[in-house]
N, C-alpha and C positions, 0 to 999 in steps of 0.2 A: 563363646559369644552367641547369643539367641539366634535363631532364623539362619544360622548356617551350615552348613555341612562340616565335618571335622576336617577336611581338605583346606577349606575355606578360611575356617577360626586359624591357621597358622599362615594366614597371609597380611602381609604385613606393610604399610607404608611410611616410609623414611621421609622427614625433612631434610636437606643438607643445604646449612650456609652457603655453602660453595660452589653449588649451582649453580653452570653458566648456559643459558638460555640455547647455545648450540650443540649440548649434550644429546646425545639419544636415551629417551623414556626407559623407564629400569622393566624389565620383565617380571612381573609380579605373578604370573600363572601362567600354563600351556593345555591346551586341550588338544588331543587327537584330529576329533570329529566330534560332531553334535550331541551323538551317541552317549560321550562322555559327561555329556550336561543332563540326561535324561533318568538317569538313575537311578534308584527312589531316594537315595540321600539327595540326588540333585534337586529333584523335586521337590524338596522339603525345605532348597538352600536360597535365602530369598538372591543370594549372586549368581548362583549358579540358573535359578530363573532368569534372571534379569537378564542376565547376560544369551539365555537361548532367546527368548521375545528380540533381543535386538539384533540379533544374527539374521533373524529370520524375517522382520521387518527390513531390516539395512539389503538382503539379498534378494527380496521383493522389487526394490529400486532401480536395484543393480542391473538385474536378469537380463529387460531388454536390453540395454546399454552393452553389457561383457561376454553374453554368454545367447549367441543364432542358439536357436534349435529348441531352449530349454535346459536345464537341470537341474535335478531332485535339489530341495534345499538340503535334504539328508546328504550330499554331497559334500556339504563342506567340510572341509579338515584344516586339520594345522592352524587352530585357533591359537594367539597372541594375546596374551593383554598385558600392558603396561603403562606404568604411570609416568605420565607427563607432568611434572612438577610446573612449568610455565605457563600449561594453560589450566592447571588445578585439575587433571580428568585423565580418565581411563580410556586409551586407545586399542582398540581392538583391530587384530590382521586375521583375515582368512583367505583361505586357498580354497579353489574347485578341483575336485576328485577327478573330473571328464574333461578339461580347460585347463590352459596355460593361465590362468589367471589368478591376482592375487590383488586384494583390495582390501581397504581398511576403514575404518570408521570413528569416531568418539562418543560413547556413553556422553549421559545429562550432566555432567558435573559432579563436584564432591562439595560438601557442604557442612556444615557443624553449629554447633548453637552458639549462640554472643556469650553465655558465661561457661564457654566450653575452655581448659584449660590450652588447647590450640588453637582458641579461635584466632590467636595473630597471624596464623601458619595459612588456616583457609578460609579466603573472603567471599566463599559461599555461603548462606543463611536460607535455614526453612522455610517453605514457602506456604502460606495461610491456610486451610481447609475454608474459614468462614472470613471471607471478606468487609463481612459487616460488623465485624465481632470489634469490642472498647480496645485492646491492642491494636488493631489494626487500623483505624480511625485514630488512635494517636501517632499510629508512623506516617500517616498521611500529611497532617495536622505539622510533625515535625520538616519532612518535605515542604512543604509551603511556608511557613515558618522561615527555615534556613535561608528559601527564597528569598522569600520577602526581607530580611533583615542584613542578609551577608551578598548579594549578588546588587551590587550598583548599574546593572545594565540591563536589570530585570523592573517591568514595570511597577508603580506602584501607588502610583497619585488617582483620585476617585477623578472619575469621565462621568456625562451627562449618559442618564439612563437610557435603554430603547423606546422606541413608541410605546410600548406595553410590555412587561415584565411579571411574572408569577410571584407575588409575594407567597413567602412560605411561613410565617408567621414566625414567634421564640422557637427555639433548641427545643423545648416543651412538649412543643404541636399542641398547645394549651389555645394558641388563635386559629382561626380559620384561614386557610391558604387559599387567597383569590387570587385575582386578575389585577396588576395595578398598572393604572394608566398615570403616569407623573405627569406632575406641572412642565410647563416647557424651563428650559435651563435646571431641573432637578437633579443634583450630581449624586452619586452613590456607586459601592462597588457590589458588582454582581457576576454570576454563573455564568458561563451556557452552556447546552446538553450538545452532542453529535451523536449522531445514533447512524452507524455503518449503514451506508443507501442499501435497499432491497427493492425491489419489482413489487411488495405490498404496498399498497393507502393506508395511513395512519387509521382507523377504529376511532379512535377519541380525535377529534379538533375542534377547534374555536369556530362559529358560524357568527352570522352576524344574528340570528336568532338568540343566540349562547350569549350574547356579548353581555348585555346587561346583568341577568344572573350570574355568569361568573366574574364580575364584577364585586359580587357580594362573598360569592363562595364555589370552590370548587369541592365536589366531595372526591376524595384520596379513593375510597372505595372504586369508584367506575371507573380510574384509570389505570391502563395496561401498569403492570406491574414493572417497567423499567420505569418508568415516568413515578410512579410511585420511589424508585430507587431514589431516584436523580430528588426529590424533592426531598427524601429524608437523607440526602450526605450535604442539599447545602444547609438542609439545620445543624447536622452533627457537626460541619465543619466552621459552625459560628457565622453563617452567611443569611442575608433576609431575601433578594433576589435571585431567580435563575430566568433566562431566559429559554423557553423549550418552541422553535420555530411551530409546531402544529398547533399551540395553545395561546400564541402570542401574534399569529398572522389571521386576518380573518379569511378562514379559507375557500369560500363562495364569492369572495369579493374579487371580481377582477381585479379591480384600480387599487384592494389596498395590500394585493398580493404583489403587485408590478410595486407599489410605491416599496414595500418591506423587503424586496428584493431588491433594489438599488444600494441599500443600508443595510445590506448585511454583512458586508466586508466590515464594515467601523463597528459593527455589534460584536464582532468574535475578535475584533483586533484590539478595541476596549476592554474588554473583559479581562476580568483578575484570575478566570479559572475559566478553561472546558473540560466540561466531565466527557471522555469518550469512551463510547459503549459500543459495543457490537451485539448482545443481543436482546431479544424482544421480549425474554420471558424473564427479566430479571438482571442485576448483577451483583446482587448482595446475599445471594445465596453463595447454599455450601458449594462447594468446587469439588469434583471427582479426578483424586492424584494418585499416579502409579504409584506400586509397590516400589520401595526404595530398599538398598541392599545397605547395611553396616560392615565398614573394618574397622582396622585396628590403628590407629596412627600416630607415631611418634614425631617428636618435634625436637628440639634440643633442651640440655640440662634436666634432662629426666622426664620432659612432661610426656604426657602422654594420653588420647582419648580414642572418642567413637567419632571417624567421619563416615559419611553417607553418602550412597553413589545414588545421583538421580536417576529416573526411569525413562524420562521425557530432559532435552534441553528446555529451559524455560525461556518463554514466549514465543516457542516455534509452535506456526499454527497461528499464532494472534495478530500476526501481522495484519493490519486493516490496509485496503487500500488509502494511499493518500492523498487527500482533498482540498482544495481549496481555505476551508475552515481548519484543517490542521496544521498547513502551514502558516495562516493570518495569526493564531492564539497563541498570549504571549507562553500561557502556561497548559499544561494541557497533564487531567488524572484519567490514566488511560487503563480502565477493568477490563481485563483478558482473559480467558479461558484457564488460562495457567498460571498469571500472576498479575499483580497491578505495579504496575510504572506511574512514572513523574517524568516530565519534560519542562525543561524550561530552557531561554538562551547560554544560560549560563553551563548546565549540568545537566544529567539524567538520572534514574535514582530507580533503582528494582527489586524488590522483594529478595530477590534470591542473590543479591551479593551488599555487602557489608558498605561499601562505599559507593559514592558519587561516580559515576561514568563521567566522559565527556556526550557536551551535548549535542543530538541529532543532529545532523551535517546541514540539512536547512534551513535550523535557528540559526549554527553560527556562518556561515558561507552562504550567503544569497548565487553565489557560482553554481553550488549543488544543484537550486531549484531550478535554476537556468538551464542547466545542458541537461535535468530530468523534464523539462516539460513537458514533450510530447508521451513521455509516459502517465504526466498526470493528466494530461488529457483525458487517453484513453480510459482513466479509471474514474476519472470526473465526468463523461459521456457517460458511463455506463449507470447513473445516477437517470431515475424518470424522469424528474425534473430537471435537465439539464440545460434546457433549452432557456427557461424561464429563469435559471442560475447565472446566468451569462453577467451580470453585475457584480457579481460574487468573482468571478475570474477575474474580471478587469479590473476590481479593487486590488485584488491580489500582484495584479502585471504591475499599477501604480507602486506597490509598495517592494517594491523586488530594484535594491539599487545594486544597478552593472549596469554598462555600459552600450544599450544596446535601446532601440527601441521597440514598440507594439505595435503591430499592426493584426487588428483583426483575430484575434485569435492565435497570431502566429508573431518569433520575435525575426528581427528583418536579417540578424544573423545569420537563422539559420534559414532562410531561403536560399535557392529555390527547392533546396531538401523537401522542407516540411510540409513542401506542395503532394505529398506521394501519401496521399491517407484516402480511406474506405470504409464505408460504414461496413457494419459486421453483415447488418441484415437491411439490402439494400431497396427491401419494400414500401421505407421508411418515407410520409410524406416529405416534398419538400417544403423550405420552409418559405414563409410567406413573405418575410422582408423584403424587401428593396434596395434597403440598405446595406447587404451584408455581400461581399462583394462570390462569385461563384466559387472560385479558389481556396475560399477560407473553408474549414474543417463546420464553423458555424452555420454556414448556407446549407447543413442537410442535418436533420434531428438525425437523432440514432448511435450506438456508441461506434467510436471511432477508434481505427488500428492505423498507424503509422506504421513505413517501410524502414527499415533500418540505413542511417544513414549508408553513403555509398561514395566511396575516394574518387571513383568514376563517373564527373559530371560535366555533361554536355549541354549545358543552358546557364548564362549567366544572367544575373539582375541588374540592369541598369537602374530603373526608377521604380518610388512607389507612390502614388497622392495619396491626400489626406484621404479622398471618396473610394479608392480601393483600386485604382485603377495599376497595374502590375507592368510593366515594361522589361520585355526577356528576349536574351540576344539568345536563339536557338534555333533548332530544324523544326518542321513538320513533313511526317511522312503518313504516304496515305495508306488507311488499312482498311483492308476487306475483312468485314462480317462472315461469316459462315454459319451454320446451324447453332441454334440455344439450345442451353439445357441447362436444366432444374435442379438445383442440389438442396440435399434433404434439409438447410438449413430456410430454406425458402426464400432463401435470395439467389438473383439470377446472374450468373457466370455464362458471357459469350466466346465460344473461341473467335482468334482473329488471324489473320496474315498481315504481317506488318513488312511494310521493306524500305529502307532509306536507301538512294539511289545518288552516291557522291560521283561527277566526274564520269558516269557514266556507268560505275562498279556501284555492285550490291555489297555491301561493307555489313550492313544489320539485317537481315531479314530472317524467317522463320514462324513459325505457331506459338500462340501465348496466349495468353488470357484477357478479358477486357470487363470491369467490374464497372457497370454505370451507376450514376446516379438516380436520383428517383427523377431529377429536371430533365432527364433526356427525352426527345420527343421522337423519335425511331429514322432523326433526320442525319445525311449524309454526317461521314465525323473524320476529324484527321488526329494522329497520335502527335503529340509534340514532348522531342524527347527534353528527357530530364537527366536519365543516368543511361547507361550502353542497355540496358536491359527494360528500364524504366521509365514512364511518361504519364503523360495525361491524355484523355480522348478528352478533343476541343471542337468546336461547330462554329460559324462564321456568326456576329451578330447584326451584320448588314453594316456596320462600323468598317472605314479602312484600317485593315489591320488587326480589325477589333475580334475577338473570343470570346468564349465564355466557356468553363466548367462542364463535363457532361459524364464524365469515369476516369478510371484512371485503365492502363495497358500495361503489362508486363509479357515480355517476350520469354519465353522459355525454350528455344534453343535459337541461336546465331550462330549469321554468320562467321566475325572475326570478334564480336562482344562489342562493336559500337565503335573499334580504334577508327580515327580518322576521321569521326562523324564532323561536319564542320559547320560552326553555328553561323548560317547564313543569310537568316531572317528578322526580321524584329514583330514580335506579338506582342499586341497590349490584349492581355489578359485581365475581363471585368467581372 
């Protein structure tokens, strides 16, 4: 067999019927030490490669985690590998030469071609070099297809268009691809682009200067070459609209950026497709894929072929953070680094295996998105525009049925939890509303990190009104300030003395941290706990009773961890 070592060519993998899923993987090879892979035959052997590259990546990982001190990755010995029939892949075991330790790993998969005489055996499949190539644009084409015709819970009737919409002209590109502003009530199906947030300003947008000329015509040439992608897949995919947020919102306009931002939740939730992309220089170019190893593989009643061990898992590494717009889209063609997916309610669909998945956990369980929010927060602050997206999130809360309601940014379940968040970087103006109550995660621009929920909670929620006003049965205890200092992130971290004084005992007290907001005015502050360790720094607002938002405090060594704290106040929190 080509590309491998003669060690290698008599290695061999078995199908067996009989196969029960709690077998242990067969031993298919043994190595000493690393040494053994280095060889000049090993060298030569694309397994015997592959397999050093991920010893020494996998123990790269590992290092800090198993092994204080250090050690040589030349260390490793007592390599394993065996094939795991269940999960279709090669698991690898190593040991440390200098360490009691022993850890393991799985190679990318095994995979084989659709008219491979095994292909029943492994529902791994090749993954594209050229993304944009007429094969690949029909397996898309068949993805959306299936959709649409076989999935009855998957959208499919035409929606009234957006305010403006990028006509792309025929499949052709024989018309000019403008800017179409439809009649009102104009129904049609269309695109939209998501393009993974970055800290850049789009290059190309719509001004209000632009608007009339692209009205007529956009030329393909001056736009960034993903925008260029995204317009020639919704020709190839038989589509005349896309909508692209930097081309279709006027971007100089205050009033018709706030208006296009209200309506952007029903533009991604209407839509028949979102293309999502993650990057800026394309995604229909060629894709750079590891070297892949071949063996030898039997199947029953004689067949027999070439499977292939991946070099990389496919789509590790493409994970996009997840956004607002990709939980709203019914459908979503997602171009990655290493392979392109399909999503819909129904199903999911990947390059690299034969059949249908099940679909993403927060198309079909709105519970997922639920008990994940304050992670999507966090990765939806981290967006520049996030401040100005806020219509975007709330269409999203609207459309999310469980059992709970919205307040604010936050669901009322999980209060008073998800009172315990922090900007990253707290130099972050605040913001200017009125309306947005101090508590909520919204009241400060900036990306936002949540505390991990905590079993230990010493503040319950009585009320919430509609104007934000928060009612919590808790302590307040007073903390002294001590010296600032400046961390290299340029946000500013106070130490504090905190002490809650129950009955006359010091039950919590000790030194910890206190992370303010940008609204703090450098005026007296009291912590009001949350969890034995956890709280908010609060200022009086001249209200009886009344608070307001100013940081949050965590204590880093206590007294007994907060037992017996006893919530003995009532604070309305504004």
């Amino acid at each position: 067999m080509p590309g491998l070592c003669n060690k290698c060519q008599t290695v061999e993998l078995h199908y067996r019927s009989e196969y029960r899923r709690d077998e242990k993987p067969v031993i298919i090879k043994q190595y000493g030490s690393l040494a053994e892979l280095k060889t000049p035959a090993g060298s030569n052997c694309s397994f015997c490669s592959l397999l050093l590259r991920s010893c020494r990546s996998d123990y790269a990982t590992r290092i800090p985690v198993f092994v204080k001190g250090g050690v040589d990755p030349e260390d490793l010995t007592k390599i394993i590998c065996r094939y795991n029939q269940g999960v279709s892949n090669i698991e690898v075991q190593y040991s440390f030469r200098k360490a009691l330790q022993t850890t393991h790993f799985r190679l990318g998969g095994l995979y084989t071609h659709g008219d491979s005489s095994i292909a029943q055996y492994i529902p791994g499949r090749p993954i594209s070099e050229e993304p944009g190539s007429e094969e690949d644009f029909q397996l898309y084409e068949d993805w959306t297809q299936e959709c649409e015709e076989n999935h009855p819970r998957c959208q499919k009737a035409e929606t009234l268009l957006p305010t403006r919409v990028i006509d792309v002209g025929s499949p052709d590109g024989s018309q000019k691809v403008h800017l179409f502003v439809p009649e009102k009530g104009f129904k049609g199906r269309y695109l939209t682009l998501l393009l993974t947030p970055t800290k850049t300003t789009p290059t190309h947008v719509l001004t209000a200067s632009k608007l009339s000329q692209s009205q007529k015509s956009i030329s393909l040439s001056t736009l960034p070459l993903t925008l260029q992608d995204a317009i020639t897949t919704t020709r190839r995919l038989g589509h005349r609209y896309i909508y692209i947020p930097s081309l279709c919102i006027i971007q100089d306009s205050p009033s018709d950026r706030a208006a296009e931002m209200r309506k952007l939740g029903d533009v991604y939730a209407n839509s028949c497709l979102t293309i999502s992309v993650g990057e800026d220089d394309g995604f229909l170019g060629s894709r750079t894929l590891g070297e892949d190893a071949p063996l030898l593989f039997y199947g029953i009643n004689g067949s027999k072929g070439r499977v292939y061990i991946r070099s990389e898992i496919p789509g590790e590494g493409d994970e996009d953070a997840m956004t607002p717009e990709h939980y709203l889209s019914p459908r979503i063609l997602s171009f990655g680094k290493s392979q392109t997916t399909f999503f819909c309610p129904s199903a999911s669909y990947q390059e690299s295996l034969a059949h249908p998945q099940p679909p993403p956990s927060h198309h079909s369980n709105p519970e997922t998105l639920h008990s994940n929010w304050t992670q999507m927060i966090s990765d939806f602050t981290a967006h520049p525009d996030a401040q100005e997206r806020l219509p975007l999130l709330n269409g999203l809360a609207e459309r999310v049925e469980v059992d709970d309601s919205y307040h604010f940014g936050h669901w009322r379940s999980q209060l008073p939890g998800s009172l315990l968040w922090n900007t990253v970087d707290s130099t972050s103006p605040a913001s200017t509303s009125t309306s947005i109550p101090s508590w909520s995660w919204p009241s400060t621009p900036g990306e936002i990190h949540f505390e991990p929920p905590s079993s230990k909670n010493y503040c319950t929620l009585h009320s919430l009104t509609p104007s934000g006003t928060i009612s919590l049965q808790t302590h307040l205890a007073p903390l002294t300030l001590l010296s600032p200092k400046t961390k290299k992130s340029n946000s500013v971290s106070w130490a504090c003395e905190g002490q809650i004084m129950i009955e006359g005992t010091s039950v919590m007290m000790g030194k910890g941290t206190v992370r303010f907001d940008s609204s703090w005015n450098g005026q007296p502050v009291m912590g009001l706990v949350v969890t034995g360790v956890s709280g908010l720094v609060v200022q009086r607002t001249g209200e009886k009773d009344g608070w307001r938002r100013v940081g949050r405090y965590r204590v880093s060594k206590t007294g007994e961890g907060g037992e017996g704290v006893r919530r003995d106040r009532v604070v309305l929190l504004v």
